[in-house]
Backbone as CSV, one residue per row, in Angstrom:
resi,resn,N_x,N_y,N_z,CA_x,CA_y,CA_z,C_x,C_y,C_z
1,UNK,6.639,2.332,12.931,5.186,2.282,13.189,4.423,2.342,11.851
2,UNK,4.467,3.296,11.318,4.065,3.616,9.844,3.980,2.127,8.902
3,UNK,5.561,1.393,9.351,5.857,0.487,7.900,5.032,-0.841,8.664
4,UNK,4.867,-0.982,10.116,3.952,-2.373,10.379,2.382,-1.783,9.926
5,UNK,1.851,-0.402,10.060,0.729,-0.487,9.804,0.585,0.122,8.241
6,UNK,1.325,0.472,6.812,1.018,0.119,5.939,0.842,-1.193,5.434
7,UNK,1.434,-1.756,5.243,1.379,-3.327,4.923,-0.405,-3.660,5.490
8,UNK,-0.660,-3.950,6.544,-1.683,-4.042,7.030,-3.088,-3.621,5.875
9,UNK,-2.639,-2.180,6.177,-4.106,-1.023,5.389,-3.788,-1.850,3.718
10,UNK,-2.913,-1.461,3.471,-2.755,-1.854,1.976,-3.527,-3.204,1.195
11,UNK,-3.051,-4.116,2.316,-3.558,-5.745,2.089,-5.390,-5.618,2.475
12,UNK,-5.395,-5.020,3.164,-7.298,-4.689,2.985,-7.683,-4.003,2.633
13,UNK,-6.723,-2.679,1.946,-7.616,-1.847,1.264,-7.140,-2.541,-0.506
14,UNK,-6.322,-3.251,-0.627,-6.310,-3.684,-2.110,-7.199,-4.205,-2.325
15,UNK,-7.750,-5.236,-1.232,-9.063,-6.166,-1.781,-10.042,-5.214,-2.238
16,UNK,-10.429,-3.902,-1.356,-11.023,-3.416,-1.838,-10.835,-2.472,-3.263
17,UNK,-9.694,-1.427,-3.107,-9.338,-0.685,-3.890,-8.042,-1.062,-4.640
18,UNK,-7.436,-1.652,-5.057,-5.680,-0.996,-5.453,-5.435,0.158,-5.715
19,UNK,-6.210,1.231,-6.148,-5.948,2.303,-6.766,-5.318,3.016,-5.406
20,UNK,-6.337,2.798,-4.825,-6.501,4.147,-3.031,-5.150,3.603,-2.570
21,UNK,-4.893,2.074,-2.567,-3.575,1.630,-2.155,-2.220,2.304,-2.203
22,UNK,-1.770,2.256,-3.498,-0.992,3.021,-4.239,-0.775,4.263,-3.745
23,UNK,-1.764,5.167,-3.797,-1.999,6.621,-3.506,-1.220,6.499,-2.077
24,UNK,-2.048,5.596,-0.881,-1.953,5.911,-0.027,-0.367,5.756,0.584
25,UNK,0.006,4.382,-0.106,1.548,3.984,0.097,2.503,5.273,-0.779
26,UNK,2.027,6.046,-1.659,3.264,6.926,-2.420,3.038,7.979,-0.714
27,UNK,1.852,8.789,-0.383,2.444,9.876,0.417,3.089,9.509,1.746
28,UNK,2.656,7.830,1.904,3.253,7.832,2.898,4.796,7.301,2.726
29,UNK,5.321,6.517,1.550,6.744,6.327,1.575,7.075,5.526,-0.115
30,UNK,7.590,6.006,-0.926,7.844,5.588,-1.783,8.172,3.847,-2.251
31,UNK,8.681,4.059,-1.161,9.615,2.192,-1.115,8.592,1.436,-0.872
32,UNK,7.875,1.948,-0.500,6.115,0.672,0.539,5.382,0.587,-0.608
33,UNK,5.358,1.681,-1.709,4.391,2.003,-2.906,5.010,0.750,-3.443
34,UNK,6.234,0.915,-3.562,6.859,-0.320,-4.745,6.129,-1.692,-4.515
35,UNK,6.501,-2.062,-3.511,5.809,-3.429,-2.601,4.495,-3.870,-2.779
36,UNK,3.785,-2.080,-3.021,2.161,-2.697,-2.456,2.065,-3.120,-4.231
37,UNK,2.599,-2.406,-5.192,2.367,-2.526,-6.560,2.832,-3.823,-7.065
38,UNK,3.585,-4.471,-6.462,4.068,-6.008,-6.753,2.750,-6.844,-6.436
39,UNK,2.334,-6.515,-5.209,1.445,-7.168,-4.864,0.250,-7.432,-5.744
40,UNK,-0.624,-6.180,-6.215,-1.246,-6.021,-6.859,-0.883,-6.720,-8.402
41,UNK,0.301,-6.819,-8.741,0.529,-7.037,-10.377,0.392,-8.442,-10.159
């Protein structure tokens, strides 16, 4: 549940933020952080 609705938050909250992204993907799972940070780079 978690890993279909990070992906989601991440991809609309990067447009807005990357920073909050990051944050939000490390407490919720390390491995999702990696992903969202590819994205962003």
């Amino acid at each position: 549940m978690v890993k279909t609705g990070a992906p989601i938050e991440c991809w609309r909250n990067r447009q807005l933020q990357g920073r909050t992204v990051t944050l939000v993907l490390v407490g919720k799972d390390t491995k999702e952080r990696k992903w969202v940070r590819n994205d962003i780079k």
